[in-house]
C-alpha positions in Angstrom: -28.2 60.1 231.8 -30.6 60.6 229.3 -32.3 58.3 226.4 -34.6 58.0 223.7 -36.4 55.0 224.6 -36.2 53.6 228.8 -37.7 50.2 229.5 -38.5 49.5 233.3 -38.5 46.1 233.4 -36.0 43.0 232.2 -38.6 40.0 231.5 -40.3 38.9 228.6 -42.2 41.9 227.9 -39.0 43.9 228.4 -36.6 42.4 226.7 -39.3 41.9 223.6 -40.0 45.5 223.5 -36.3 46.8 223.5 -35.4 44.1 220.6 -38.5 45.4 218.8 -37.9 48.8 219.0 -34.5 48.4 217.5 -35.9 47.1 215.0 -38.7 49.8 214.5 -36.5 53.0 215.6 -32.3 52.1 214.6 -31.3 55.4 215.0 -33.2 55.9 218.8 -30.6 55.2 221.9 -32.6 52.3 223.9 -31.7 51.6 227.4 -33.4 48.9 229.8 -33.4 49.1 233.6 -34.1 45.8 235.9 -33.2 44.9 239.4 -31.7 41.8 239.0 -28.4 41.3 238.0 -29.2 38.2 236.7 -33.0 37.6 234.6 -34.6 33.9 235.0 -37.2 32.7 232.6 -39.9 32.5 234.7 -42.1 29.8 232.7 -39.1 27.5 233.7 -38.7 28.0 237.6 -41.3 24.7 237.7 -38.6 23.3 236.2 -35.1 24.0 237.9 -35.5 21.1 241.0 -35.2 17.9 238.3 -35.2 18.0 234.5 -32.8 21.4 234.5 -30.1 20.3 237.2 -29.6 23.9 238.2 -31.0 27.7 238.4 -28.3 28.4 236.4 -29.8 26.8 233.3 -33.0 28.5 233.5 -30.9 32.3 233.2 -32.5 34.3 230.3 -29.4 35.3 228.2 -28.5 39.3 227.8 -27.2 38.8 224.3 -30.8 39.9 222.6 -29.8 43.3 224.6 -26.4 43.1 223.8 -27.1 42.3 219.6 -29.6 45.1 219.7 -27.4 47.2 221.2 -29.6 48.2 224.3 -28.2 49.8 227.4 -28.9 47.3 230.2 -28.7 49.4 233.6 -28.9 47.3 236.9 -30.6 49.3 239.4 -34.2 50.0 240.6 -36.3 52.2 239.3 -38.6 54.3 242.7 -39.8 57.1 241.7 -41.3 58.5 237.5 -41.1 62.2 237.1 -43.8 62.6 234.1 -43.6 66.3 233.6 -39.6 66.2 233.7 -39.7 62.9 231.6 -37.3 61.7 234.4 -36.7 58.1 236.5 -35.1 58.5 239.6 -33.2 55.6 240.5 -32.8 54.2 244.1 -28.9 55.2 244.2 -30.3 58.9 243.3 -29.1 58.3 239.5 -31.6 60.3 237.1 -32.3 58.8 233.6 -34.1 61.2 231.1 -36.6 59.8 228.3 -38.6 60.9 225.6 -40.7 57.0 225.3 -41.2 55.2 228.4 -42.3 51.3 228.8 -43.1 50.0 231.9 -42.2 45.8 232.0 -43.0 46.0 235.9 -44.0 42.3 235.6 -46.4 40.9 238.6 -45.2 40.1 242.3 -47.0 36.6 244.0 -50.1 37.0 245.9 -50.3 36.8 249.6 -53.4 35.4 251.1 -54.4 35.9 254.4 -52.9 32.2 255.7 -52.7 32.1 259.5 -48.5 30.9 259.6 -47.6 32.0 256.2 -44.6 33.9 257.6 -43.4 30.7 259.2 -39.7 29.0 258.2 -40.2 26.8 255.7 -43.0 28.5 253.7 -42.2 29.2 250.4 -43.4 31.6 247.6 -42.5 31.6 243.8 -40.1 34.6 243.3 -38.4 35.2 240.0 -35.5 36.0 241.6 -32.2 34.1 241.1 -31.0 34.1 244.5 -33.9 33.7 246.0 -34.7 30.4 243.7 -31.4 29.3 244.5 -32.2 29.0 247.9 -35.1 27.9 247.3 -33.7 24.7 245.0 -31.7 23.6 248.0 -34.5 23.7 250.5 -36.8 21.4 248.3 -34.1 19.2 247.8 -33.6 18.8 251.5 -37.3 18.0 252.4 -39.2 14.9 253.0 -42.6 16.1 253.0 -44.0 19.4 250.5 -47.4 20.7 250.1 -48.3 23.0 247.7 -51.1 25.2 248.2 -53.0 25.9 244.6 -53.9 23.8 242.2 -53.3 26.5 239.2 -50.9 25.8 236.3 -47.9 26.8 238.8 -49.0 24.4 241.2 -49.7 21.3 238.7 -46.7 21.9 237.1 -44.1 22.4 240.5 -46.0 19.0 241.7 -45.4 17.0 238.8 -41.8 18.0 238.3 -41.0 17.5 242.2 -42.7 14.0 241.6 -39.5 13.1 239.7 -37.8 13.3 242.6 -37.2 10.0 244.9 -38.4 10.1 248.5 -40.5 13.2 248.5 -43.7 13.2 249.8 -46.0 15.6 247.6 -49.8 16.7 248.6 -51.9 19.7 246.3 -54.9 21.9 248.1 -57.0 23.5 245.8 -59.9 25.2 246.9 -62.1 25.1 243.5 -63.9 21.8 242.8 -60.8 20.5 240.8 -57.5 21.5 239.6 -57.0 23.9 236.9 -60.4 24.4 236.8 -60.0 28.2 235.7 -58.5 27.5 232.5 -59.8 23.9 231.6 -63.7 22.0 231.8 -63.5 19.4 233.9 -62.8 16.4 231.7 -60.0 18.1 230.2 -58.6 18.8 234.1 -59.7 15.3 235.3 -57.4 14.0 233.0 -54.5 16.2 234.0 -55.1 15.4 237.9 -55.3 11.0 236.8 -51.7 11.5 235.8 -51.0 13.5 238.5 -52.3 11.2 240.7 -50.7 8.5 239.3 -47.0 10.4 239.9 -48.4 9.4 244.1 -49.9 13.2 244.5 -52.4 13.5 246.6 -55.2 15.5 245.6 -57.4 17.8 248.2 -60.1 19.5 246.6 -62.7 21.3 247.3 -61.1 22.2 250.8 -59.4 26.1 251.8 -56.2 25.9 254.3 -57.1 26.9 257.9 -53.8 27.7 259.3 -50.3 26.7 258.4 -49.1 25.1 262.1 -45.8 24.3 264.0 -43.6 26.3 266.4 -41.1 28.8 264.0 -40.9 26.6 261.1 -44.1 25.0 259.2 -44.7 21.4 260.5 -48.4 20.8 258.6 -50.8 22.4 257.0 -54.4 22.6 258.6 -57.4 22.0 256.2 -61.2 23.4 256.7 -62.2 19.9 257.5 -60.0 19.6 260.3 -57.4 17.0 258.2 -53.8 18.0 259.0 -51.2 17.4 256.1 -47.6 16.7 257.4 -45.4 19.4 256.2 -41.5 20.5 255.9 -42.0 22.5 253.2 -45.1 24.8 252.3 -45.1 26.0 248.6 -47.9 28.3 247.9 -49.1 28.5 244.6 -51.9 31.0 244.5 -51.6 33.6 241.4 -49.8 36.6 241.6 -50.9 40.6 241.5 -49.5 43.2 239.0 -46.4 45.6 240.0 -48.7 48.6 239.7 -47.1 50.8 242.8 -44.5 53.0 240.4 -47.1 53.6 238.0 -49.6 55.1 241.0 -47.4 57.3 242.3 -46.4 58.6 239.2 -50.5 59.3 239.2 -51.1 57.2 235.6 -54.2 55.6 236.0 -54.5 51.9 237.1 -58.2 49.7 236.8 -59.9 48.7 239.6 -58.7 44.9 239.6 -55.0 46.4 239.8 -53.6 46.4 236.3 -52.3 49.8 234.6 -55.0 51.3 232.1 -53.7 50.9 228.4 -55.7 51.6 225.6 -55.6 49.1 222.2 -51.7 50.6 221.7 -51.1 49.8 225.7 -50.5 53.7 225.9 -51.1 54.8 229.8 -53.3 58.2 230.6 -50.1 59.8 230.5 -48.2 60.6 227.4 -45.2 58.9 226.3 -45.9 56.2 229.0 -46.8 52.7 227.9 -47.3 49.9 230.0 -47.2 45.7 228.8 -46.8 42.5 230.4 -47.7 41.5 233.7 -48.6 45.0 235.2 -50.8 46.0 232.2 -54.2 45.5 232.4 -56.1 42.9 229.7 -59.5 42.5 228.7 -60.8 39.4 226.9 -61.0 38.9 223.4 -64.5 37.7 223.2 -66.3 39.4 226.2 -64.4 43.1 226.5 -64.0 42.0 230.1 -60.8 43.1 232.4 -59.1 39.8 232.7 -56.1 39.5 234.8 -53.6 37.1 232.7 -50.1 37.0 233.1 -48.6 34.9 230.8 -45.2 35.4 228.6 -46.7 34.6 225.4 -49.4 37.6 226.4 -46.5 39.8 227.1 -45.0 39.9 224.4 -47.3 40.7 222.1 -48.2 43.5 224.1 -44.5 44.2 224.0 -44.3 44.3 220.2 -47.4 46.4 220.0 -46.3 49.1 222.3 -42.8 48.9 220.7 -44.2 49.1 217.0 -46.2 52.1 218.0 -44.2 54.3 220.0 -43.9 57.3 217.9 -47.0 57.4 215.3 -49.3 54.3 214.6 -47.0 53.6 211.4 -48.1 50.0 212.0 -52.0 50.0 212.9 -51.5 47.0 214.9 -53.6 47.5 218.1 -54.7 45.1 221.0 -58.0 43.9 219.9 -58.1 41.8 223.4 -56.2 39.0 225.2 -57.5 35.6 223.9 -56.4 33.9 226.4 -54.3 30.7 225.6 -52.4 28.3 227.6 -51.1 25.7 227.5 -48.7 22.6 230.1 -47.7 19.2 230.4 -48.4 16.6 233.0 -46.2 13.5 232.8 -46.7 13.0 228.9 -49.8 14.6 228.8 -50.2 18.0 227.2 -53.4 20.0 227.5 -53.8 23.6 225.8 -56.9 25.5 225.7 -57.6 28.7 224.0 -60.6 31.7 224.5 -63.5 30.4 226.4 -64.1 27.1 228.2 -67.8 25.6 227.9 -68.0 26.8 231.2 -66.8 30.3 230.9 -69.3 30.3 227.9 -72.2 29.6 230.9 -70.9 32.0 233.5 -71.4 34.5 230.6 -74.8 33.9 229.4 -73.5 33.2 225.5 -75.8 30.6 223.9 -73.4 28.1 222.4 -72.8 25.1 220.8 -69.7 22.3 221.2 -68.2 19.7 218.8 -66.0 17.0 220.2 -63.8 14.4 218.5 -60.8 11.8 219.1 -58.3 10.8 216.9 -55.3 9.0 216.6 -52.2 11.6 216.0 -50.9 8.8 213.8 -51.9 7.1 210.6 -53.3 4.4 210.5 -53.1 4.6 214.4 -51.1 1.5 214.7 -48.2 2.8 213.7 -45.7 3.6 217.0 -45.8 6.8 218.8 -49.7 6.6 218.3 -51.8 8.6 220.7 -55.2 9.9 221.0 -55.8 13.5 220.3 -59.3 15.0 221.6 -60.2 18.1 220.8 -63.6 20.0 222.2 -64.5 23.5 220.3 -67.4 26.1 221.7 -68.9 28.0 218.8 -71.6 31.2 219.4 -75.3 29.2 218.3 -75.7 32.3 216.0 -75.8 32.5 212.6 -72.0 33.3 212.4 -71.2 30.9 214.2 -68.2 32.4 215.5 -65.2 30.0 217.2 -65.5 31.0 221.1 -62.6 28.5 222.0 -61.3 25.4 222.1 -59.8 22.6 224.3 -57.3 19.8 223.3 -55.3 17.4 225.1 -52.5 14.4 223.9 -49.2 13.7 223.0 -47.2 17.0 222.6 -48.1 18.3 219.5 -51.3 19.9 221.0 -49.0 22.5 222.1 -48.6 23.8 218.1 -52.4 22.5 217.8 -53.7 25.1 220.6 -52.2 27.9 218.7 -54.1 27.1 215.6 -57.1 27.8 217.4 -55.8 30.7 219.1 -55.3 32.4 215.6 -58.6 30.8 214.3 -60.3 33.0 217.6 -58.4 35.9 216.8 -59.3 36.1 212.9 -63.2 35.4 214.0 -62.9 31.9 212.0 -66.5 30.4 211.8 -68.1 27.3 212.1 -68.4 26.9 208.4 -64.8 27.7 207.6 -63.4 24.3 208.8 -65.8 22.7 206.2 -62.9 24.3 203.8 -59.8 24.8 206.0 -56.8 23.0 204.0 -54.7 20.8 205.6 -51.2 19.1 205.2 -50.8 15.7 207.1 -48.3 12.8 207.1 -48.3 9.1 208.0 -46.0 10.1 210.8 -46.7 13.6 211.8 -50.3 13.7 212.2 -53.9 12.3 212.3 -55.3 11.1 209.0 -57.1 13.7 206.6 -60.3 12.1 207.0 -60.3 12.2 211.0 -58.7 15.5 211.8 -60.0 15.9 215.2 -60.4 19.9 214.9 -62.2 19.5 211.5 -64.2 16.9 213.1 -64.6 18.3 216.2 -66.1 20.9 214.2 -68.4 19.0 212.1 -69.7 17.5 215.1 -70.7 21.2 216.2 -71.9 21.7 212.8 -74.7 18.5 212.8 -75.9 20.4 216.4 -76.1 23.8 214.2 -78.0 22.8 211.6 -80.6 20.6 213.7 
């Protein structure tokens, strides 16, 4: 079989780059190879035990393919033939290419765990049998903790807290939850509701050994504290597919990613690499950076898809920003480039601006909550936006974006004092309040002292 354009890979970043190179290239034959017959969207898997009542429901549908008339093979790509622009498939199937995207997507990191192979110890596949299994066995336990106090771990605990009769426990090993992506007050507040859902919280602690006989019966902690357990779910990042690419001989980076340049074109020409198994480097300080998020893939996706013949569309990676955002029992948090702390770790003299405002007006109306909103600006004479943190009702979710853009377009400290708004009554804090303006202002008063 031969093609114009092969994709290795069927999640986000592959199915975004085989709709967007239709779009670029109508005339070019597209086909897109994946393992699985059937593709889960894997920013829902927190989600299939409660609020979506199956795995089923949280299947990413083929019909972008299908409309863009792509060729969706289901097999496994094991071996790249570079010089032959060949991909040997595990059934010994050969598929010729001229452009080759590797989606390889990112696999869950095993840590060292004395009883990690033990029954009942769980990892976060995206893999619709596997999660079907998986579904079942959560459903049938009394007693679950999770391992990692990350977004996966926050976000598994506070859908599994829905559920009646289950006892839920977190371990995180950092000084609070979330605390890679989020300052503390901005976490605290996400671990109050937590705790509020009856999570316990264990900070601060590492796991020394999963116990029981076959099948995990408690989970040991460094202090000696043993945490009853029918269920072990362990939530502790994930590592980049990278294998393929290696023994192909296309260059990876020392953290694990594939090299890409700004066009996420490998050492090897005609490869390009995006998503999960492509390395990233940080917007603000050029740093490798390893972020696996959809949002991130697939804008890697459309750049590597835009690009794939001849920079007709000068539209390269200038950097991961970095921008997250979840949702903790009606509390939604986002935060976007660098925390205040990340700002220290780095050495970058900075300054912050908080504020708090109603997301209604006048903030008796119903629905009203409190927004708060923290920014981190360079102390320079720029005064460049460094990021931003905001957390309330669930429009922080568009609001964390704004800032994400305002990052990317190196937005100052002095362009909020003219940035033009539209509000409503019943959409959005008053004009006079606007917590990012303000939060900004409040920066500025530090600047000019």
């Amino acid at each position: 079989m031969k093609t114009d354009i092969l994709i290795i890979g069927g999640g986000p970043a592959g199915v975004v780059a085989a709709v967007t190179a239709r779009k670029n290239y109508p005339s070019k034959q597209i086909t897109l190879i994946r393992k699985e017959k059937r593709s889960v969207i894997p920013c829902g898997i927190p989600y299939i035990f409660h609020r979506l009542k199956s795995v089923e429901q949280n299947l990413m549908p083929d019909k972008a393919l299908s409309d863009n008339k792509v060729d969706l093979v289901i097999g496994e790509a094991v071996k790249i033939k570079p010089e032959e622009k060949e991909v040997i498939l595990k059934n010994n199937d050969v598929c010729g290419y001229d452009k080759l995207i590797l989606a390889l997507g990112s696999s869950p990191r095993l840590i060292p765990i004395p009883g990690a192979e033990k029954e009942g110890v769980w990892l976060i596949r995206k893999d619709y049998e596997y999660l079907t299994k998986f579904r079942e066995a959560v459903l049938k336990s009394k007693k679950i903790v999770i391992i990692g106090g990350g977004f996966i771990g926050i976000e598994f605990a506070e859908e599994l807290s829905g559920i009646d009769g289950l006892d839920i426990s977190i371990v995180e090993m950092l000084d609070y939850c979330l605390a890679a992506n989020f300052d503390q007050e901005f976490a605290m507040a996400a671990e109050e509701k937590i705790k509020n859902k009856e999570v316990k919280i264990y900070t601060g602690m590492k796991v020394k050994e999963i116990g029981g006989d076959k099948k995990a019966e408690y989970v040991e902690l460094d202090n000696g504290e043993k945490l009853p357990a029918d269920m072990v779910i362990l939530s502790i990042g994930a590592r980049p597919n990278i294998d393929l690419a290696k023994e192909a001989g296309i260059k990876t980076e020392e953290k694990g990613g594939i090299e890409v340049d700004e066009y996420l074109r490998t050492s090897i020409s005609d490869i390009f690499a995006v998503g999960d198994c492509a390395q990233t480097k940080d917007f603000i300080t050029g740093k490798n950076i390893p972020i696996m998020l959809a949002s991130v893939a697939a804008n890697e996706a459309r750049i590597a898809a835009n690009n794939l013949y001849q920079l007709r569309l000068i539209r390269e990676n200038k950097g991961t920003v970095g921008v997250f955002s979840t949702y903790v029992d009606g509390l939604a948090l986002g935060a976007a480039g660098l925390t205040e702390q990340k700002a220290k770790e780095e050495q970058i003299d900075y300054i912050t601006g908080q504020a708090e405002a109603p997301n209604r007006h006048p903030g008796g109306l119903p629905g009203a909550e409190k927004i708060k909103v923290k920014l981190i600006f360079a102390k320079s004479s720029e005064g460049l936006l460094l990021g931003g943190e905001i957390m309330g009702p669930e429009s922080v979710g568009e609001m964390i974006n704004i800032l994400s853009l305002a990052i990317q377009q190196k937005t100052s400290l002095f362009d909020f004092n003219t940035w033009q708004i539209a509000t409503h009554p019943l959409l959005t804090s008053a004009p006079t309040v606007y917590p990012i303006i303000a939060a900004a202002q409040n920066a500025l008063a530090k600047f000019v002292l």
